[in-house]
Backbone as a printed PyTorch tensor [residue, N CA C, xyz], in Angstrom:
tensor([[[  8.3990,  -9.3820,  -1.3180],
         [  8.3210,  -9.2850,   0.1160],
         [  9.2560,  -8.1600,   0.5570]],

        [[  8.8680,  -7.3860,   1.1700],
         [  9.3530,  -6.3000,   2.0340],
         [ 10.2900,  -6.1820,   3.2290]],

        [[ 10.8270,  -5.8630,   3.9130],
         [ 11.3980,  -6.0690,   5.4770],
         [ 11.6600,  -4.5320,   5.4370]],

        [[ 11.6780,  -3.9640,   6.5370],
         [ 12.3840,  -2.3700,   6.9940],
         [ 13.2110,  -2.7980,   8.1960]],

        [[ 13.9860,  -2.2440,   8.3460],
         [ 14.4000,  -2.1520,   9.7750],
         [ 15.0460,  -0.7310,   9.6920]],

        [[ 14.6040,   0.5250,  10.8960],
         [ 14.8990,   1.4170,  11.2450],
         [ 15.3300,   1.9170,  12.6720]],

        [[ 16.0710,   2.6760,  12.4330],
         [ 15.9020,   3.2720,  13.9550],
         [ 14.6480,   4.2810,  14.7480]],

        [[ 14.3290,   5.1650,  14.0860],
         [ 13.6230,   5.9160,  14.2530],
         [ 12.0650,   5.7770,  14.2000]],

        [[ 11.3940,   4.5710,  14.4330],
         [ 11.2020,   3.7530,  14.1340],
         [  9.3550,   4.3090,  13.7600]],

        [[  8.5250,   5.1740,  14.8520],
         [  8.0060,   5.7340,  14.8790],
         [  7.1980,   6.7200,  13.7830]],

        [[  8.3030,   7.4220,  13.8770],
         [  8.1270,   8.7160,  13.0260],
         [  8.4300,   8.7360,  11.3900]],

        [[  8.8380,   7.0720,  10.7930],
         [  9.5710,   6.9780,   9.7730],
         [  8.2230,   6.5960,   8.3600]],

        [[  6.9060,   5.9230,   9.7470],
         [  6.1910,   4.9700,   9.0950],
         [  4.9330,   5.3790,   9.0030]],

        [[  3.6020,   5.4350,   8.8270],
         [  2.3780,   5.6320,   9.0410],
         [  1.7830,   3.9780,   8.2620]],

        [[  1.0850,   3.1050,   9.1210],
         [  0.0490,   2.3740,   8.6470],
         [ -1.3200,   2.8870,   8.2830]],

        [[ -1.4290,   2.3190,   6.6830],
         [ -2.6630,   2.6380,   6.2160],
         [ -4.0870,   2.4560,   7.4750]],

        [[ -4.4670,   3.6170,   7.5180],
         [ -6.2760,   3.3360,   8.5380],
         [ -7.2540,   3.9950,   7.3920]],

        [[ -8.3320,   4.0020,   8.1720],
         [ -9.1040,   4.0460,   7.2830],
         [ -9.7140,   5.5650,   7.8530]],

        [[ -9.1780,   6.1390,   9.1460],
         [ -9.9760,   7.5860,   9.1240],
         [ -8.7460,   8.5370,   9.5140]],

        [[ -7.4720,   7.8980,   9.2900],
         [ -6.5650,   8.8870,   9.4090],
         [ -5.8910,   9.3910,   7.1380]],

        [[ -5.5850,  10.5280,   7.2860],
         [ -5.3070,  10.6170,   5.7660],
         [ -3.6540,  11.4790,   5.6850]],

        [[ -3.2550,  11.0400,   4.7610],
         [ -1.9880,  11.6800,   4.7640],
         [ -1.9820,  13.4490,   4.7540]],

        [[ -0.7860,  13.8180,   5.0460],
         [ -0.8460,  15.2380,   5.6040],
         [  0.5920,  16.1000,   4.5340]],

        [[  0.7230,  17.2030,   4.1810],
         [  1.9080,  17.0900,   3.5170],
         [  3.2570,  17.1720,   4.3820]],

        [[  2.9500,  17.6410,   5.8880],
         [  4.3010,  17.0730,   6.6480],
         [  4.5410,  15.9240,   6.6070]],

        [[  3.8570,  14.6490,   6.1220],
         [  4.3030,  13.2760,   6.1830],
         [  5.4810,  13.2200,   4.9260]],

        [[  5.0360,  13.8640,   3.9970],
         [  6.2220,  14.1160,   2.5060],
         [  7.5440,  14.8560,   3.2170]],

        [[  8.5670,  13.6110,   3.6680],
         [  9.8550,  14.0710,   4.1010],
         [ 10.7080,  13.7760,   3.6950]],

        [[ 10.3840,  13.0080,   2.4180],
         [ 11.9170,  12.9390,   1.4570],
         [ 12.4980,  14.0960,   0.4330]],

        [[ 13.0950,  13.2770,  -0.2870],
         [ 13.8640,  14.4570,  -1.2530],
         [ 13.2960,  13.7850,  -2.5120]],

        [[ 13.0170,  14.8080,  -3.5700],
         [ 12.4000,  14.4990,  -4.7250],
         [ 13.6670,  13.6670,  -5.4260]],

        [[ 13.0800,  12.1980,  -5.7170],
         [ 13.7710,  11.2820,  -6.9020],
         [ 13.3590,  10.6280,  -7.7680]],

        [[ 13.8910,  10.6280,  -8.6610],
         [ 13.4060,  10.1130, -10.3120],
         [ 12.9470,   8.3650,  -9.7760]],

        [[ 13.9010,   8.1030,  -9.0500],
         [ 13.5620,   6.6520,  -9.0370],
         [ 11.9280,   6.2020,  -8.6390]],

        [[ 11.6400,   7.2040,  -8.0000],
         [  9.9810,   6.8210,  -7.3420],
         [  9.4190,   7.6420,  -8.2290]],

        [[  9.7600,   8.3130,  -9.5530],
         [  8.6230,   9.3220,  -9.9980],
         [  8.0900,   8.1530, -11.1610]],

        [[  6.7490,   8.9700, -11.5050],
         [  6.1620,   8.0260, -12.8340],
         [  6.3880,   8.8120, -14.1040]],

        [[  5.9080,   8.2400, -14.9540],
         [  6.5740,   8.7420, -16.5340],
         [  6.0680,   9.9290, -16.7270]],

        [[  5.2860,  10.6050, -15.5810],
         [  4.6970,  11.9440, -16.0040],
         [  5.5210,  12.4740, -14.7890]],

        [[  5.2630,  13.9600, -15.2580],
         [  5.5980,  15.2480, -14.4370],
         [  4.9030,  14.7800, -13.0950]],

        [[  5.5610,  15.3840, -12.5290],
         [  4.5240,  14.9190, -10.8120],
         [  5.4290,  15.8380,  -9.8320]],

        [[  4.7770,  16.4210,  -9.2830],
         [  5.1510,  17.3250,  -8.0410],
         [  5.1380,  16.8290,  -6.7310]],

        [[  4.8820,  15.4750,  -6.7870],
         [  4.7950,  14.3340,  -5.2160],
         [  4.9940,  13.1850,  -5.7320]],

        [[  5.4080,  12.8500,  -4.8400],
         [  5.0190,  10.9780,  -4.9890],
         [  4.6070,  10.2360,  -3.5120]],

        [[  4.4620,   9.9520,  -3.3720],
         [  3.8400,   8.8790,  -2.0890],
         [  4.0090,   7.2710,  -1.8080]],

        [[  5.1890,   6.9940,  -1.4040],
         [  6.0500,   5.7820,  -1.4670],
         [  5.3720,   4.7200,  -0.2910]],

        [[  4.9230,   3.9110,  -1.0880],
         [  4.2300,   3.2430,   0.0520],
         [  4.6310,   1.7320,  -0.2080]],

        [[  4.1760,   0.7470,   0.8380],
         [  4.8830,  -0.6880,   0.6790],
         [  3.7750,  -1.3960,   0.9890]],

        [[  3.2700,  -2.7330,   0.5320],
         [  2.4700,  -3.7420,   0.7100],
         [  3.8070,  -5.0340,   1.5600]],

        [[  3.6910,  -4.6450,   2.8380],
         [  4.5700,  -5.1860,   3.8690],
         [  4.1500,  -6.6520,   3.7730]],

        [[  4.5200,  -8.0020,   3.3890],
         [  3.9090,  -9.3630,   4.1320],
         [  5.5910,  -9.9430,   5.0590]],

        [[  4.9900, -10.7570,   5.9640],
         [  5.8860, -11.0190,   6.7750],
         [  5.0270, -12.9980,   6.6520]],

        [[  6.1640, -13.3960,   6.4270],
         [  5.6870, -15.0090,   7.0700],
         [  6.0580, -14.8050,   8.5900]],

        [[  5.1280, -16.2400,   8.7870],
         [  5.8460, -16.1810,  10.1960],
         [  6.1400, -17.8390,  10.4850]],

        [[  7.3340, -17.5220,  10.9920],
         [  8.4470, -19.3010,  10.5610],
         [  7.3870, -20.1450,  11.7790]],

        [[  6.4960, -20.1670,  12.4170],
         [  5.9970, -20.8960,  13.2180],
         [  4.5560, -21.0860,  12.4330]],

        [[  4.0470, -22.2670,  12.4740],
         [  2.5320, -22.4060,  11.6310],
         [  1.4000, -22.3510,  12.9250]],

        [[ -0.0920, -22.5620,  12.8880],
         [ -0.5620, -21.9530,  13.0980],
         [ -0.7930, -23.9540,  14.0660]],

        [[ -2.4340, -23.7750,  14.6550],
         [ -2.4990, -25.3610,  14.8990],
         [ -2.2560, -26.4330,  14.0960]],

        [[ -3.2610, -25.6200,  12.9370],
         [ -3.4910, -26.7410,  11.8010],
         [ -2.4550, -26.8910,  10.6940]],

        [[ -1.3770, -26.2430,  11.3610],
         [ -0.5040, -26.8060,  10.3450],
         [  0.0360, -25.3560,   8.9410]],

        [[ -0.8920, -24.7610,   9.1220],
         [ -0.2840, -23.4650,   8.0220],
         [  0.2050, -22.0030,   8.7910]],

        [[  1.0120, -21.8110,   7.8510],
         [  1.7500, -20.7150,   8.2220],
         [  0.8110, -19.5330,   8.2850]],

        [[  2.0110, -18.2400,   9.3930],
         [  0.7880, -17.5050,   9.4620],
         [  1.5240, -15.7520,   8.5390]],

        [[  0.7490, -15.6010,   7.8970],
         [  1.2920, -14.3110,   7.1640],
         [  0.2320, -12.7190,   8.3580]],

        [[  1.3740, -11.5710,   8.3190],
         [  1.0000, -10.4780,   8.4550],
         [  1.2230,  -9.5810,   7.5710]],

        [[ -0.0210,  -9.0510,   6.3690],
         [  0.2870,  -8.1000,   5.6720],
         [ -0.1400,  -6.6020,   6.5200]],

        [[  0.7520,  -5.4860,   5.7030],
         [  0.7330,  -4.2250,   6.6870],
         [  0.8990,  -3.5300,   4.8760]],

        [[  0.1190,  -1.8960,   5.4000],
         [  0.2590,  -0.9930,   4.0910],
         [  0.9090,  -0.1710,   5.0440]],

        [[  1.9030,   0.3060,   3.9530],
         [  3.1610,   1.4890,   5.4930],
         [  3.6800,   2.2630,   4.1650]],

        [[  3.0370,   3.8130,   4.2590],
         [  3.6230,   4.6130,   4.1260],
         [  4.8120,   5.1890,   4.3610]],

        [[  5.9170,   5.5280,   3.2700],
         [  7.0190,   5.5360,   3.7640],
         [  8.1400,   7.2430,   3.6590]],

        [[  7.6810,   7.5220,   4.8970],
         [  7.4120,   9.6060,   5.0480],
         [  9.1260,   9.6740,   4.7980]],

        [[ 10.2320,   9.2280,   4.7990],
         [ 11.1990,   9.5830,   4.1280],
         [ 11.8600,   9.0880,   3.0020]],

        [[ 10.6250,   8.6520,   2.5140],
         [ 10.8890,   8.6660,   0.9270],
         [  9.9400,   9.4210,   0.2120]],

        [[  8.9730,   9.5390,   0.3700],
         [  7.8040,   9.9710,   0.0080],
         [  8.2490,  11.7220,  -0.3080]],

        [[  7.7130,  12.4690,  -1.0720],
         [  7.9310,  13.8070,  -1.6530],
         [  7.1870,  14.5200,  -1.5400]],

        [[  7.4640,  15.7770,  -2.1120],
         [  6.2880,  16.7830,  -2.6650],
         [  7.4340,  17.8640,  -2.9530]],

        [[  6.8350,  18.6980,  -3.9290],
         [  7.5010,  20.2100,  -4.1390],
         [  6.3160,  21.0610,  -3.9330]],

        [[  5.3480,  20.5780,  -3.6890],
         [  4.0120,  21.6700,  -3.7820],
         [  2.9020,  21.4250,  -2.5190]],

        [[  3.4090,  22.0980,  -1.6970],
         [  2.5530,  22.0260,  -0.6400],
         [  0.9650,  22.7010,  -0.1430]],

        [[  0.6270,  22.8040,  -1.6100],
         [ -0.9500,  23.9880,  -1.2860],
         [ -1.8260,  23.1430,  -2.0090]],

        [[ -1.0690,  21.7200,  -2.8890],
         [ -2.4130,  21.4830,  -3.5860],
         [ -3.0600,  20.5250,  -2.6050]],

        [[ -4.5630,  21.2600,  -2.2680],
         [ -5.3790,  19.7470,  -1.7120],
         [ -5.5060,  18.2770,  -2.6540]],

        [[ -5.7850,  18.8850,  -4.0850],
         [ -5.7600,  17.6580,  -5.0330],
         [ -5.1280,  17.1760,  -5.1170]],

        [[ -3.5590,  17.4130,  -5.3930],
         [ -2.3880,  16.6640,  -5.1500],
         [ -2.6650,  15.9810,  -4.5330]],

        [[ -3.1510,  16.4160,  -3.5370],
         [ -2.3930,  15.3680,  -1.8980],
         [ -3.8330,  14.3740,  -1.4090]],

        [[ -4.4170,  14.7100,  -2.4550],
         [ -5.8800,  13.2490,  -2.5810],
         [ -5.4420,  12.4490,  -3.0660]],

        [[ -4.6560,  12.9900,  -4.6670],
         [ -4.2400,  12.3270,  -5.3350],
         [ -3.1790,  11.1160,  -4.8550]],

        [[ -2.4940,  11.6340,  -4.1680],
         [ -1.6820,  10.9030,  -3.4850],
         [ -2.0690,  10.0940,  -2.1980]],

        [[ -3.2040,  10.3930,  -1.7670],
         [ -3.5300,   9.4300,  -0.2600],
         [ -4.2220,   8.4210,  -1.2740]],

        [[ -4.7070,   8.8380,  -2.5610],
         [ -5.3340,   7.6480,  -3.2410],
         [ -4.6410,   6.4950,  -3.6780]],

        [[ -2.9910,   6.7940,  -3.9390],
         [ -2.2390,   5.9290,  -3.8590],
         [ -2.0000,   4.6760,  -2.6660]],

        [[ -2.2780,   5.5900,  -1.7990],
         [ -2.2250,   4.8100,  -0.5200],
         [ -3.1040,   4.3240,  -0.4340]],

        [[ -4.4960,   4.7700,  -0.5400],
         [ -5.7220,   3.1700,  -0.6660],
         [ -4.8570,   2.7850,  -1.6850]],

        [[ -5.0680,   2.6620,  -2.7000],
         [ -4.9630,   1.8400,  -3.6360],
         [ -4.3070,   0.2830,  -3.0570]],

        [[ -3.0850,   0.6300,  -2.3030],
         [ -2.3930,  -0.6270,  -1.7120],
         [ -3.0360,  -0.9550,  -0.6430]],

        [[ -3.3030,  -0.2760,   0.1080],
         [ -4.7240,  -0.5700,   1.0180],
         [ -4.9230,  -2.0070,  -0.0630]],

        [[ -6.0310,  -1.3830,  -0.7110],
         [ -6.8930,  -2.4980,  -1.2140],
         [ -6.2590,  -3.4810,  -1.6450]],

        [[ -5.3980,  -3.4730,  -2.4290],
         [ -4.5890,  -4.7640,  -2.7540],
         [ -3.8380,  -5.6370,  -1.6940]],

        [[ -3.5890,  -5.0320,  -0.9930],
         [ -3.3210,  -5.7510,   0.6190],
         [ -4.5690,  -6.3730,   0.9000]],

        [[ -5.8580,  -6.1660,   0.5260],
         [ -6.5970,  -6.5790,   1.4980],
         [ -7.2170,  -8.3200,   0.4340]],

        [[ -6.7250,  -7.8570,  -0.7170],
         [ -6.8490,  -8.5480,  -1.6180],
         [ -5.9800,  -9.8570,  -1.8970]],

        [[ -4.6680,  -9.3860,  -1.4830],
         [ -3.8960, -10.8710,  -0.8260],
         [ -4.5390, -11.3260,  -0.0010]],

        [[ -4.7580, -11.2670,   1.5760],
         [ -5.6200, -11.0820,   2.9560],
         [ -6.8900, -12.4770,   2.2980]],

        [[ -7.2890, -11.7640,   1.4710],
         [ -8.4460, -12.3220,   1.1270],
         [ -8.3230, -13.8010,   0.0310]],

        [[ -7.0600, -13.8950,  -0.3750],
         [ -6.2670, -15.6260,  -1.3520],
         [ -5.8950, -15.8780,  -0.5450]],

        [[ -5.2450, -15.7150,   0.6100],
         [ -4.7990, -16.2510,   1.5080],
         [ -5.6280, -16.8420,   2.6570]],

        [[ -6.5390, -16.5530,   2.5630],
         [ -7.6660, -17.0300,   3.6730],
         [ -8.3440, -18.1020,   2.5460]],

        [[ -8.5070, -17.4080,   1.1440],
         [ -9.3580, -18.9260,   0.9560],
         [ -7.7880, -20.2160,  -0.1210]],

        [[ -6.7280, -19.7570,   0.0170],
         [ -5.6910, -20.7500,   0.2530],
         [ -5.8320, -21.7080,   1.2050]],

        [[ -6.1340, -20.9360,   2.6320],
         [ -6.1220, -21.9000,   3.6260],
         [ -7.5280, -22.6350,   3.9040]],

        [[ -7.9100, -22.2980,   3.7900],
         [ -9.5190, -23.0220,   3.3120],
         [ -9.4120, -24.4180,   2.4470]],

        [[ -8.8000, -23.8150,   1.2470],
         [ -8.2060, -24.7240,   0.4610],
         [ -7.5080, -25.9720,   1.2670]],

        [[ -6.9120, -25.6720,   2.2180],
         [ -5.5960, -26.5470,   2.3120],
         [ -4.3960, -26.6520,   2.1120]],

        [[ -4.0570, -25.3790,   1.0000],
         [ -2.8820, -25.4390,   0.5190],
         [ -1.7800, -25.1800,   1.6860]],

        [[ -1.0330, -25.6310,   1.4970],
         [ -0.1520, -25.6930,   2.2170],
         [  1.7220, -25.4920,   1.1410]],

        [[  1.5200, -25.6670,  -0.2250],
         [  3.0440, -25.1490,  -0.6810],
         [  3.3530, -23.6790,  -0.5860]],

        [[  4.5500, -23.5290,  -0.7620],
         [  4.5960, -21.9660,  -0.3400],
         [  4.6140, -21.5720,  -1.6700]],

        [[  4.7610, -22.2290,  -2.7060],
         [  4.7940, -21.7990,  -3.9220],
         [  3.5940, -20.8490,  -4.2780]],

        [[  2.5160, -21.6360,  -3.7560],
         [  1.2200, -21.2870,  -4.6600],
         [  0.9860, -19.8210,  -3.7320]],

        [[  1.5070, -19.2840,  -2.4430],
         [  1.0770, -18.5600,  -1.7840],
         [  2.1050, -17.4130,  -2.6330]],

        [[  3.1910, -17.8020,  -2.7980],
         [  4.2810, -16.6730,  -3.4060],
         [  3.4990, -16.4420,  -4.9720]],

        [[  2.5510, -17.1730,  -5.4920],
         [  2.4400, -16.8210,  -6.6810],
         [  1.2710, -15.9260,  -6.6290]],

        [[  0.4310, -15.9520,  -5.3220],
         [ -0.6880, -14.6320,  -5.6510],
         [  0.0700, -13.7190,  -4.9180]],

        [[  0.9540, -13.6750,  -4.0590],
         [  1.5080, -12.5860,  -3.6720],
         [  2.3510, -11.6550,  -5.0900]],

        [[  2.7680, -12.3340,  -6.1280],
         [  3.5300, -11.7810,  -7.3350],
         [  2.2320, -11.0300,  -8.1230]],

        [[  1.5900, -11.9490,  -8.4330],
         [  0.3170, -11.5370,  -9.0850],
         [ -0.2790, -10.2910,  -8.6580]],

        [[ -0.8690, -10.2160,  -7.1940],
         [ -1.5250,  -9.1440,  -6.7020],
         [ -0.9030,  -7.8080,  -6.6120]],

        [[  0.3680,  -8.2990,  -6.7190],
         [  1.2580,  -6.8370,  -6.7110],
         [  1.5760,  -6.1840,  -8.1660]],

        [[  1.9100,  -7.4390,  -9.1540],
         [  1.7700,  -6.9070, -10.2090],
         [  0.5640,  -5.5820, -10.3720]],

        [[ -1.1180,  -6.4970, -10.3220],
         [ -1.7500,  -5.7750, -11.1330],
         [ -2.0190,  -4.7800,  -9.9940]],

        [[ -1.4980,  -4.6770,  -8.6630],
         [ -1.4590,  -3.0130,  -7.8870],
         [ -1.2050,  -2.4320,  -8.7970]],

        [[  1.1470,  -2.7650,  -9.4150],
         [  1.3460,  -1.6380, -10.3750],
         [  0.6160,  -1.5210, -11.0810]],

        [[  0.1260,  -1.8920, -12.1460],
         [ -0.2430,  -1.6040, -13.1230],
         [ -1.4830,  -0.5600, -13.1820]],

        [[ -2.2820,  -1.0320, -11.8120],
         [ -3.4370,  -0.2350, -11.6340],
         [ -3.2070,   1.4340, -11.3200]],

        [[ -2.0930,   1.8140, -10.3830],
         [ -1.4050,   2.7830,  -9.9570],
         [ -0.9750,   3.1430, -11.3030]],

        [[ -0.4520,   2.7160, -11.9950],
         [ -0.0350,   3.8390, -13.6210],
         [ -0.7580,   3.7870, -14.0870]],

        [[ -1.8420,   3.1280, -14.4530],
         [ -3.4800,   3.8020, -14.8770],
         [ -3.9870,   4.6780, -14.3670]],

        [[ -3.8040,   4.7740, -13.2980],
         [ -4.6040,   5.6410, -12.1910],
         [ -4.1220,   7.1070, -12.7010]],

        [[ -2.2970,   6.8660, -12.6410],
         [ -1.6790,   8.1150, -13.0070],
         [ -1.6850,   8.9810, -14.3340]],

        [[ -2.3030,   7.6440, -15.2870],
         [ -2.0510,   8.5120, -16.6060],
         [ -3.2240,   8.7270, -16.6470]],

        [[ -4.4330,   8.0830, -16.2950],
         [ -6.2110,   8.7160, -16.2970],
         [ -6.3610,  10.1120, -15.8900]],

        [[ -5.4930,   9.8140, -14.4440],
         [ -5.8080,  11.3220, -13.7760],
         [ -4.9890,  12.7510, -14.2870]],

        [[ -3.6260,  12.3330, -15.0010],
         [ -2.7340,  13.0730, -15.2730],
         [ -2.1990,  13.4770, -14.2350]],

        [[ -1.8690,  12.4520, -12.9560],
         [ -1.3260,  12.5140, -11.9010],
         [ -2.6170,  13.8590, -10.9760]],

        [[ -3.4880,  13.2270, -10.8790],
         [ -4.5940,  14.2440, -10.4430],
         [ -5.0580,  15.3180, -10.8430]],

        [[ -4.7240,  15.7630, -11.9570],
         [ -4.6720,  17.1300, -12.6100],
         [ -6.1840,  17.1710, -13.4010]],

        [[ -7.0800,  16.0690, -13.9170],
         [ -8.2780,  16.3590, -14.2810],
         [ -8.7890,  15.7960, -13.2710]],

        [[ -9.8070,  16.9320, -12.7820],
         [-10.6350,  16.7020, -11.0790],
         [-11.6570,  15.9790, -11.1670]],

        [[-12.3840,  16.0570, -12.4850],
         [-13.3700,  14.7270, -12.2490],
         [-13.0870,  13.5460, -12.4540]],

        [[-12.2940,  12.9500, -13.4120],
         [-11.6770,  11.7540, -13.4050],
         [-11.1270,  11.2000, -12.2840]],

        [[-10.2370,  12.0710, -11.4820],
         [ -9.9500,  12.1100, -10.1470],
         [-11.0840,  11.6610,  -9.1650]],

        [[-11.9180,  12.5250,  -9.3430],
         [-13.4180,  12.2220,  -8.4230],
         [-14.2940,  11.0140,  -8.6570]],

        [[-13.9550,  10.5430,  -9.7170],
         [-14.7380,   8.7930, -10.3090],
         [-13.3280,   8.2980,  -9.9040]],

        [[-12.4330,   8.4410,  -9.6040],
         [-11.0860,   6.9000,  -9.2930],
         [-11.3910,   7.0230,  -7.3570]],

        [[-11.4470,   8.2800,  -6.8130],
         [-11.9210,   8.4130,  -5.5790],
         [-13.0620,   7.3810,  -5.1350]],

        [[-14.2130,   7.8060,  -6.0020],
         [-15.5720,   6.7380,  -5.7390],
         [-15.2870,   5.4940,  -5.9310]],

        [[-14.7600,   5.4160,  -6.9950],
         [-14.2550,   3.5500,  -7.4180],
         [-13.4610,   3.0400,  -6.4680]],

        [[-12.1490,   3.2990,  -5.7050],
         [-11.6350,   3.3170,  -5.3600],
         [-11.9130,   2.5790,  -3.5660]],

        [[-12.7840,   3.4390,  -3.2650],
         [-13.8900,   3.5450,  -1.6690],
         [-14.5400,   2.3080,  -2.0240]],

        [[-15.4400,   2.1370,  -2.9510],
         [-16.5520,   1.2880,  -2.9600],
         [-15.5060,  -0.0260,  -3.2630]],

        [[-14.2960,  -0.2070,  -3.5590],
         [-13.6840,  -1.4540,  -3.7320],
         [-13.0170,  -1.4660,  -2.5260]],

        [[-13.0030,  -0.4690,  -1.8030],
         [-12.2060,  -0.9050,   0.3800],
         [-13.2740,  -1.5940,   0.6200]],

        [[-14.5980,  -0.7220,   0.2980],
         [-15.8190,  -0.9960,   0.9400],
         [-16.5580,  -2.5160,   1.1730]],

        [[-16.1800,  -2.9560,  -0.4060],
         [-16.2230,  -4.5230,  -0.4600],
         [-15.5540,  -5.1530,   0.0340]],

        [[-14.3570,  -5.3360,   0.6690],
         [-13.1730,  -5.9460,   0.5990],
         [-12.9280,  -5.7210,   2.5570]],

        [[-13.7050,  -5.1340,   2.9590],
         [-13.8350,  -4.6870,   4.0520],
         [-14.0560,  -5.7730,   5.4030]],

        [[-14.1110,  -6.3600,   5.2440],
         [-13.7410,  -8.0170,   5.5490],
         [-12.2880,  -8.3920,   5.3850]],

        [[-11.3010,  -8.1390,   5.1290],
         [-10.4220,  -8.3510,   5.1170],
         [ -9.6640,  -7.4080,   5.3620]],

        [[-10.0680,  -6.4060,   6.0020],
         [ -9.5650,  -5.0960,   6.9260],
         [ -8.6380,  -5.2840,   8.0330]],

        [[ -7.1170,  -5.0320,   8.6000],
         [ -6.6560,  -5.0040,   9.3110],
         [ -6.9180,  -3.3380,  10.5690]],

        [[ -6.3540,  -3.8950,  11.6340],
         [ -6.6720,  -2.6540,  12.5040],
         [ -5.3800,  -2.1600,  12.9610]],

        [[ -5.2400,  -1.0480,  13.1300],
         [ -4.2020,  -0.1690,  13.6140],
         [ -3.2640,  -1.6910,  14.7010]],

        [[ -3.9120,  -1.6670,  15.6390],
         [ -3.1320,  -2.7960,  16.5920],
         [ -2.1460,  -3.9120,  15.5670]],

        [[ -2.7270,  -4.2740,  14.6490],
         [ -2.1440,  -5.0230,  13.6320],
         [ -1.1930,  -5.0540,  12.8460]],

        [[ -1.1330,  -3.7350,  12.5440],
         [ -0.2100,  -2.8660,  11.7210],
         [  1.5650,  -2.6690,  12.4030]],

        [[  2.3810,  -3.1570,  11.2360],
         [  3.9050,  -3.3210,  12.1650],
         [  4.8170,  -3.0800,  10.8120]],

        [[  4.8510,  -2.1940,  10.0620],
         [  5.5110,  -1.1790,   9.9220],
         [  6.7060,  -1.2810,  10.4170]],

        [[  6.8410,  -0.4600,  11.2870],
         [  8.0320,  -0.3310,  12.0220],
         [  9.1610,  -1.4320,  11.6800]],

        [[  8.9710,  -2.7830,  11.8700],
         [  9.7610,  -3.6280,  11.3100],
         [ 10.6810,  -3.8210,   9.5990]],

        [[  9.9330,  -2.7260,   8.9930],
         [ 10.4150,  -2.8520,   7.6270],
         [ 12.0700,  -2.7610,   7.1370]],

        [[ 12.6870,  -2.7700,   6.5640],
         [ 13.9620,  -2.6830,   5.9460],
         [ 13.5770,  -2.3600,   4.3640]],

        [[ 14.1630,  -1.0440,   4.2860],
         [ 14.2760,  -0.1040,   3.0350],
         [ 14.9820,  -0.7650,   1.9210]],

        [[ 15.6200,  -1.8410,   2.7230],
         [ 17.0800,  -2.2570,   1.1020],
         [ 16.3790,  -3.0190,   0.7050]],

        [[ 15.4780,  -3.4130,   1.5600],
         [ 14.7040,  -5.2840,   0.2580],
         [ 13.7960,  -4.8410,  -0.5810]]])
């Protein structure tokens, strides 16, 4: 689980949409090892799968979660500001959690369907779903060679769409999106 809290509060964040795309003025950090992957990479694109409980339950008794995908423009990098591929490469990161956000969204609705009501079982697809994000994101990176072969790139693009596309039902909207609230230390 995530929290931000900033001052700047605005200009710090971008929520994932679906017809806005990252830009390389959004890359306003400083290049660090800690966010790079085991390959060479000339960007990175630091993004967060935000969930928030919310300490009040709903009528029926269950709690209510807000997940948010929030790009995070001063951490986020680049040293190379001309590649368009790069910087696909990198908004593809950002679906990527897109989708896995939408993929909690979507255990969590049929949790509550379920009935469940421990918080256990809700913290355990939240661990899960994030796991296999990572894992999917360093596949992604060593398939593509961090975007560097363009058609492989161009089949994780298509794959990629057609799994928002499904999942598209469990789409949040800009109004929804709260970011802004995050805290960097958690």
């Amino acid at each position: 689980m995530i929290l931000i809290i900033c001052t700047n509060i605005l200009s710090l964040f971008i929520c994932w949409q679906d017809n806005v795309k990252l830009k390389w003025n959004d890359f306003q950090g400083e290049p660090n090892s800690k966010f790079k992957t085991t390959l060479n990479t000339d960007a990175g694109a630091v993004t967060a799968i935000r969930t928030v409980r919310t300490p009040i339950s709903d009528e029926k008794g269950f709690l209510k979660y807000d997940i948010a995908v929030c790009f995070m423009k001063d951490l986020s990098f680049t040293t190379d500001t001309t590649s368009s591929e790069l910087l696909q490469h990198e908004q593809l990161h950002f679906d990527i959690a897109e989708l896995y956000a939408r993929k909690i969204r979507e255990r969590i609705s049929f949790l509550v369907a379920k009935k469940v009501r421990d918080q256990r079982e809700f913290d355990k697809v939240f661990d899960l779903i994030l796991l296999e994000k990572d894992e999917l994101s360093k596949q992604y990176d060593i398939r593509t060679g961090n975007g560097g072969v363009d058609f492989v790139q161009q089949e994780w693009n298509i794959k990629i769409q057609k799994e928002l596309n499904e999942m598209k039902a469990f789409a949040t909207y800009t109004s929804q999106c709260s970011c802004e609230t995050m805290n960097k230390n958690n």
